[in-house]
C-alpha positions, 0 to 999 in steps of 0.5 A: 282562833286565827282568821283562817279558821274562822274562815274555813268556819264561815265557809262550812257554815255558808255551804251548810246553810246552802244545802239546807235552803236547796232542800227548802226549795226542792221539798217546795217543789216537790209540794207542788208537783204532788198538789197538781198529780191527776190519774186518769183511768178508764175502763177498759171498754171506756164507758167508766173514766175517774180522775184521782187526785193525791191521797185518793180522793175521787174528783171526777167521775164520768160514766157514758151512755153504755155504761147505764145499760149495764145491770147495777152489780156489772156498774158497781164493779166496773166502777170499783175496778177503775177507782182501784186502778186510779188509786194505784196509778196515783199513788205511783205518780207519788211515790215518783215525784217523791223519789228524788227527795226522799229516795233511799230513806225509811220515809221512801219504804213507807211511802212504797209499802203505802203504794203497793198496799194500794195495788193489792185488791181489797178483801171482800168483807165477810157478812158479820154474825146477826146481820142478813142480806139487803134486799136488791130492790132496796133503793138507797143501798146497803141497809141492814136489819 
């Protein structure tokens, strides 16, 4: 093998490993940017307020006074409706901060299926056969029979 062609080896391998150690530093980036990601969603009248950190998880949820002189069902609601949107809001600061690494990829599709599954309302879950309906008076939530 000439030297030129260990050469031109040598080079195709540097830019190789070049590429590789940029990915690295990027997906490392990118890691860090998803770590920190916060929604911060309000309800429109502003008496309900989460804070949704990546996957979904509910860090921080914040009701004011007005909030407490809705009925329980208006509050669940409302509630429900801001950790709907807070979800939906993160996952789409996700899928930015992944664009420009897996962009144009099958993981990137998933990734956009995940988010728009998130937006979509989720079914009400019909009553199952057997069981009936707790009381409202009932303290400590949903108890079946």
């Amino acid at each position: 093998m000439s030297s030129a062609e260990l050469g031109a080896g040598q080079q195709r391998l540097d830019e190789y490993l070049r590429r590789v150690n940029d990915i690295q530093q990027r997906a490392e980036e990118t890691q860090a940017q998803l770590k920190a990601l916060r929604a911060h969603v309000s309800s429109a009248d502003r008496s309900v307020t989460v804070t949704m950190a990546p996957g979904g998880r509910l860090e921080k949820l914040s009701l004011t006074p007005s909030a407490m002189r809705m009925s329980h069902d208006q509050l669940a609601a409302m509630i429900t409706e801001t950790v709907s949107r807070g979800h939906a809001a993160v996952a789409e600061q996700m899928e930015a901060t992944m664009q420009p690494l897996i962009g144009g990829t099958p993981a990137m599709d998933f990734l956009r299926d995940q988010v728009t599954a998130a937006q979509q309302p989720e079914e009400t879950e019909q009553q199952q056969p057997g069981r009936q309906r707790p009381d409202d008076d009932e303290p400590f939530g949903t108890i079946y029979r």
